[in-house]
C-alpha positions in Angstrom: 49.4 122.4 -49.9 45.5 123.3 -49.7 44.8 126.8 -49.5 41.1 127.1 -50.5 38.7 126.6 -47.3 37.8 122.6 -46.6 34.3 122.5 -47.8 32.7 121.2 -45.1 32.8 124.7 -43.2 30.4 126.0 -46.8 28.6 123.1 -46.0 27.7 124.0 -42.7 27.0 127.1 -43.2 24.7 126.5 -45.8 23.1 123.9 -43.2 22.9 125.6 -40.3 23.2 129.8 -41.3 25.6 132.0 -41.1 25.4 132.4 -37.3 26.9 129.0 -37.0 30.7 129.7 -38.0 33.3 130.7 -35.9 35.1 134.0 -36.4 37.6 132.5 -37.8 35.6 130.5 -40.0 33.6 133.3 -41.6 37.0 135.1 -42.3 38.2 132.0 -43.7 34.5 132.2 -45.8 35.6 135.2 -46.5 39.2 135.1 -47.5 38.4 132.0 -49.7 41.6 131.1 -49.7 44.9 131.6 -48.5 48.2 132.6 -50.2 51.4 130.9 -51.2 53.1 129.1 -48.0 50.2 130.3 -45.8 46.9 128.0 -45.5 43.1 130.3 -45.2 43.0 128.8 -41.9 46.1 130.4 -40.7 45.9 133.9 -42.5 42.1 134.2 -41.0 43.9 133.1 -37.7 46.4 136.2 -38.3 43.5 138.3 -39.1 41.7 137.6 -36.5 44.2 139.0 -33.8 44.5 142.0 -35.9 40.9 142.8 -35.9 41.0 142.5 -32.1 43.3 144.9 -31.5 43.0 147.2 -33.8 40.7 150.5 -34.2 38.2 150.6 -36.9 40.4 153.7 -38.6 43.4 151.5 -38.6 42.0 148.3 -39.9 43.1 148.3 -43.3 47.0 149.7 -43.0 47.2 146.9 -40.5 45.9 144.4 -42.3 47.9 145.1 -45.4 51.2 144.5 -42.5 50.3 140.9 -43.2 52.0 138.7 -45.3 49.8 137.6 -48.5 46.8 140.1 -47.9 47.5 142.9 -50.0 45.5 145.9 -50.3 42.2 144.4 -52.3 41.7 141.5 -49.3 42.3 144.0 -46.4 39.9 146.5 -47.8 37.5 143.8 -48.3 37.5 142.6 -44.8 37.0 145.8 -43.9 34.3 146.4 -46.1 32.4 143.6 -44.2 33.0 144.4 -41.2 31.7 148.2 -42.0 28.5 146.4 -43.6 27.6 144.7 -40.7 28.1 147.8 -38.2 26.0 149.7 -40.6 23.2 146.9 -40.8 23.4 146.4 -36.7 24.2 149.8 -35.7 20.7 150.9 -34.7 20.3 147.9 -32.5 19.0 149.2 -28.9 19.5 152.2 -29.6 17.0 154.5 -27.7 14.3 156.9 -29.9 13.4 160.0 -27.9 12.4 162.4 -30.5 12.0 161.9 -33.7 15.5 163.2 -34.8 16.6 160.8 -32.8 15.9 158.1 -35.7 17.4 160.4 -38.7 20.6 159.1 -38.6 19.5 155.1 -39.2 17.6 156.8 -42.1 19.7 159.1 -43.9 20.9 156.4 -46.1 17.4 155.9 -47.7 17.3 159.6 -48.7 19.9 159.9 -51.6 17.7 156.7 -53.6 15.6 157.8 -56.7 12.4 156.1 -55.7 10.5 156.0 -52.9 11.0 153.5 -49.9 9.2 152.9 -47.2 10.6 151.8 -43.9 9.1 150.3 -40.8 11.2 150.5 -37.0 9.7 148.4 -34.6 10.3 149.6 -30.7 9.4 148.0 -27.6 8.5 149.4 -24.6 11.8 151.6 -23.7 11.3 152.7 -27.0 14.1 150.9 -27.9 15.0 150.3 -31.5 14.4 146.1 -32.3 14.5 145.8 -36.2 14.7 148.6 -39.1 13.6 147.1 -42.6 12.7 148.1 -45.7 9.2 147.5 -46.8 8.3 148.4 -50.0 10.1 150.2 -53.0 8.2 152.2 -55.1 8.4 154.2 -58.0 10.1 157.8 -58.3 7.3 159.7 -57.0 5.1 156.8 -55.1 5.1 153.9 -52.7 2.1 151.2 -52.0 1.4 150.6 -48.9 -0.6 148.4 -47.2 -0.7 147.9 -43.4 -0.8 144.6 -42.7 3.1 144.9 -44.3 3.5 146.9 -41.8 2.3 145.8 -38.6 2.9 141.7 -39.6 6.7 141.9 -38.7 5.7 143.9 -35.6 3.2 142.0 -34.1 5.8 138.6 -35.1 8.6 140.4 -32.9 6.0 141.8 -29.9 7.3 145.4 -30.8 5.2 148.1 -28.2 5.3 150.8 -30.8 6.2 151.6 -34.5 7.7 154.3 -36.5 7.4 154.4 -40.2 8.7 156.5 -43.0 10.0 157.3 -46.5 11.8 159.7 -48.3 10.9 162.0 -51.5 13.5 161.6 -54.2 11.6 165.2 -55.1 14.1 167.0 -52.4 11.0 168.7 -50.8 9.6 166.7 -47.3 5.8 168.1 -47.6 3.3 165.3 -47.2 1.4 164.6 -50.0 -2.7 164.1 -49.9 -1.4 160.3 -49.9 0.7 160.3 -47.2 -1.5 162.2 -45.0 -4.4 159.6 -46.0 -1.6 156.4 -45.7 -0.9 157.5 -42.4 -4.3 157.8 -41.1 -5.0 154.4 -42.3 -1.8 153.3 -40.4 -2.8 155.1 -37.0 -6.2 153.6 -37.1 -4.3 149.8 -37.5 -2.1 150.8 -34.8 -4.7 151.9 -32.5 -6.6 148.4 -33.2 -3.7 146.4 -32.8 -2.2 148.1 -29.6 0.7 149.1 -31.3 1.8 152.5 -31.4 2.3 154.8 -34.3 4.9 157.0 -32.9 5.0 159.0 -36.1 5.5 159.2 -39.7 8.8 160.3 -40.6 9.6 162.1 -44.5 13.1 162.6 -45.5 14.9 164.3 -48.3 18.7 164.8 -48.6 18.7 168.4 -47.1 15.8 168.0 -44.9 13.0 166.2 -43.2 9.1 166.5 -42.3 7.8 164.8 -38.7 4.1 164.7 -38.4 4.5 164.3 -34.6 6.5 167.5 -34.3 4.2 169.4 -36.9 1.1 167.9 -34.7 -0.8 166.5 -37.4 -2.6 164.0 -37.7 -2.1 163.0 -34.0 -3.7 165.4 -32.3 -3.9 169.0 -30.9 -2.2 167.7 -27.5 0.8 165.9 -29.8 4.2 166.4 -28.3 7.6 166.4 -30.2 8.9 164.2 -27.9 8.3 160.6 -28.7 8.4 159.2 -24.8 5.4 161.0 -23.9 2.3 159.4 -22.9 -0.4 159.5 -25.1 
């Protein structure tokens, strides 16, 4: 009996991205292949109608309740599915003040070097896309702003967010990312994108130039849906 995946569902994929599958199918992708006396079409089948009733918490003991997973497979189905809810979980969600946007961040802060991320908004202020933009060194990222605003402008975002974190532990702005973001703000102004602020995170703590007024003027606000 076959229990690895027919190939033509790789070959699909591979043709048409990984949107194209079924749910099944990418479990099957995922599975790779099934166990004795049970085809990967079957057991993805099985773990399919666990995953649909089940909580998040629960996934893996109830995975584990069916025959020929075992503890590695079920954790690694879970383990995607966490993946993706981490990767997607900032999807519409809404920024009012710049706090707001910490927890989408917070991963970035525990990495030794700097990087520099970019959240495109549209007009509700509503988050479209969060991406990495440039990795830099312990200490230093370069930054350019046509990095910046390219992906913004591609996906009609109304406004922009951008930060990085200090691997240092300590949030202060440097002389180069007071000068970075005033380079950025005059882009944004030119463009007609906003630059909602500039966002520096550490582990314990972060630095807003919106809420410390600088840069943006006297009349700044902390709160990011104000008019400016």
């Amino acid at each position: 009996m076959e229990l690895t995946i027919k190939p033509d569902i790789r070959e699909q994929t591979l043709a048409h991205g990984v949107s194209y599958p079924t749910d099944e199918e990418l479990l099957m992708l995922i599975l790779g292949r099934g166990s004795k006396g049970l085809p990967v079409g079957k057991l993805a089948k099985q773990v399919s109608a666990v995953l649909r009733r089940t909580e998040r918490k629960n996934i893996v003991l109830e995975l584990c309740k069916i025959k020929g997973m075992g503890t590695s497979r079920a954790l690694m189905i879970a383990a995607a599915i966490e993946l993706g809810r981490r990767q997607n979980c900032h999807l519409k969600a809404r920024i009012h003040t710049p706090g707001d946007a910490l927890p989408f961040l917070k991963q970035y802060s525990i990495e030794q070097k700097e990087h520099f991320i970019a959240i495109t908004l549209n007009g509700a202020h509503e988050i479209i896309k969060l991406r990495v933009v440039s990795i830099g060194t312990v200490n230093k990222t370069i930054i350019h702003p046509r990095e910046i605003f390219c992906d913004a402008l591609s996906e009609h975002a109304a406004a922009i967010i951008i930060c990085h974190n200090h691997p240092s532990g300590t949030c202060a702005p440097s002389p180069d990312d007071i000068q970075t973001t005033r380079t950025l703000l005059q882009a944004s102004k030119i463009l007609g994108i906003t630059l909602l602020d500039h966002i520096i995170i550490s582990q314990t703590e972060y630095f807003s130039f919106l809420e410390h007024n600088l840069l943006f003027g006297e009349k700044a606000s902390d709160t990011i849906d104000s008019d400016e």
